[in-house]
TORLO-407565 format. One record per atom (N, C-alpha, C): x, y, z; residue in one letter. Coordinates in steps of 0.05 Angstrom, whole numbers, padded with zeros to 5 digits, always signed. Example, Ala and Ser with C-alpha at 12.3 -4.5 7.8 and 13.67 -1.06 7.14 Angstrom:
<recs>
+00264-00114+00156A
+00246-00090+00156A
+00264-00066+00156A
+00257-00045+00142S
+00273-00021+00143S
+00258+00001+00157S
</recs>
This chain:
<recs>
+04013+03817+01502X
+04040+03823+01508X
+04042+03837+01535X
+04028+03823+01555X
+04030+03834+01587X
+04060+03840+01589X
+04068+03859+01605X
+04097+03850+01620X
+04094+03863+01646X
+04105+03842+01663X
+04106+03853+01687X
+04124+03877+01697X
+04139+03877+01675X
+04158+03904+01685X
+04154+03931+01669X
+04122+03932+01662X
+04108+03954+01650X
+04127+03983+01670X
+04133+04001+01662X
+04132+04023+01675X
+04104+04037+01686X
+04114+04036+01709X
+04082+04056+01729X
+04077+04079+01717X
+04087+04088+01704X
+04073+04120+01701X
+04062+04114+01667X
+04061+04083+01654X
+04038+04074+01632X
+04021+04063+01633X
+04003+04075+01648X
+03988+04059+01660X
+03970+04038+01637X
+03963+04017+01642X
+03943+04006+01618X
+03955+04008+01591X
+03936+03989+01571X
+03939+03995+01545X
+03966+03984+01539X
+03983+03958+01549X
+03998+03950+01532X
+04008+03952+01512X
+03976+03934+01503X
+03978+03915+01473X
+03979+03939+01452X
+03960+03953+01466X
+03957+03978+01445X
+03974+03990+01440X
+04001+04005+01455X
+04022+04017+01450X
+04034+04007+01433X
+04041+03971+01447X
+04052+03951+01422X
+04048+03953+01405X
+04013+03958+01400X
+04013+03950+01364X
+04015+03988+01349X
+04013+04003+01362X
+04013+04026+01350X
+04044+04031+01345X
+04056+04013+01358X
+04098+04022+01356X
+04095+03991+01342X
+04084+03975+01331X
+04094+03957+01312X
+04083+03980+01291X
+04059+03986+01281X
+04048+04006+01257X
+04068+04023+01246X
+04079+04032+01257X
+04100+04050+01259X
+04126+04044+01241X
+04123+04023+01247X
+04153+04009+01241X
+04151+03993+01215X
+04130+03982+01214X
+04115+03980+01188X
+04112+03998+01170X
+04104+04016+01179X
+04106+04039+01159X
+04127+04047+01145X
+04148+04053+01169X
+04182+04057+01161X
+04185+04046+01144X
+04181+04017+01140X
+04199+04000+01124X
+04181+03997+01093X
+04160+04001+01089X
+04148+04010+01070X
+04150+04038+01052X
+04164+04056+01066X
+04167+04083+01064X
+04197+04073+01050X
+04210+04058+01066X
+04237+04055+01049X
+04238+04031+01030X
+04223+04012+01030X
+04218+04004+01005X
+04212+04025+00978X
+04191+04038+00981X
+04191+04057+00961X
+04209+04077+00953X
+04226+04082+00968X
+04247+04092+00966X
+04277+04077+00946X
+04272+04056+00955X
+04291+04036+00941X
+04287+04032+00910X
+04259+04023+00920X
+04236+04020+00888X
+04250+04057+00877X
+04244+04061+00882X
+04247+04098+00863X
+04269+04098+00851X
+04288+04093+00868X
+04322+04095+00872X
+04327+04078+00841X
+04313+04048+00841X
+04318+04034+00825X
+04302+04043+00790X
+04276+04051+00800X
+04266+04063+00775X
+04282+04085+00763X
+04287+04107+00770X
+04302+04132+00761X
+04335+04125+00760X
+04345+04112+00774X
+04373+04114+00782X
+04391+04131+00779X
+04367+04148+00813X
+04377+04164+00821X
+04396+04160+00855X
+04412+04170+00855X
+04425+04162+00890X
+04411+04166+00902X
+04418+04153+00932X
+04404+04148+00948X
+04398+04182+00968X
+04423+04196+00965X
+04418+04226+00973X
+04399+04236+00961X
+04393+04232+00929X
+04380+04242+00911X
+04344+04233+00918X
+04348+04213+00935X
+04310+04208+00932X
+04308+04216+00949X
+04325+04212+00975X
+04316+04224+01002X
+04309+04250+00999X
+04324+04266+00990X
+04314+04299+00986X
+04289+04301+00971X
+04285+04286+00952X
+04261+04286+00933X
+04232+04273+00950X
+04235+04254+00967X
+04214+04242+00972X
+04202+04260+00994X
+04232+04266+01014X
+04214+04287+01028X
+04199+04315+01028X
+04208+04323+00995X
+04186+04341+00998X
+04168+04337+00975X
+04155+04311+00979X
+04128+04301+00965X
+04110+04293+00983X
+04082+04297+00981X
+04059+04275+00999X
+04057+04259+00976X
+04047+04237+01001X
+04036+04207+00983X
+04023+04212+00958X
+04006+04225+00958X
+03993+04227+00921X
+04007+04234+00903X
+04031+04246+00914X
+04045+04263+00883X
+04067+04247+00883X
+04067+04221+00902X
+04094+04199+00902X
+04079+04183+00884X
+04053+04184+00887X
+04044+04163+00876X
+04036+04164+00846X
+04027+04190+00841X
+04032+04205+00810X
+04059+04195+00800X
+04079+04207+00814X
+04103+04208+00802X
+04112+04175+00793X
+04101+04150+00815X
+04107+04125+00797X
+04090+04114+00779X
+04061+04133+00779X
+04053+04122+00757X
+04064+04133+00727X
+04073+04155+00729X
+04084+04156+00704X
+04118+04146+00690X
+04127+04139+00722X
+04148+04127+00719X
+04152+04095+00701X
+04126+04088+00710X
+04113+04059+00696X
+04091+04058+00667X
+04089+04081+00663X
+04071+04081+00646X
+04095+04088+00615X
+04116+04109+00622X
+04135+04104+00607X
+04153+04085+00600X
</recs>
């Protein structure tokens, strides 16, 4: 993904920015999948997971749907 109208002060490393700001964005949208997924398991609002998810790390999100599924 050359472009000639790279800004000068980035130098090098394209592709790599590219793919570290696609990762990114991937992530996002996985982050809100699970969010949706949650929303739909509990049916709880959407205010309601956002506050909840952000103060969980990944393991205890991930606790929390295994027992969401196991019940």
């Amino acid at each position: 993904m050359s472009d000639p109208k790279w800004p000068w002060y980035l130098p090098g490393w394209h592709d790599d920015i590219y793919a570290i700001g696609m990762i990114g964005l991937n992530y996002c949208q996985l982050e809100t999948a699970f969010r949706h997924l949650f929303s739909a398991s509990t049916g709880m609002s959407g205010f309601q997971v956002e506050a909840f998810f952000q103060r969980l790390q990944n393991d205890a999100r991930l606790k929390v749907f295994d027992q969401l599924y196991k019940a």
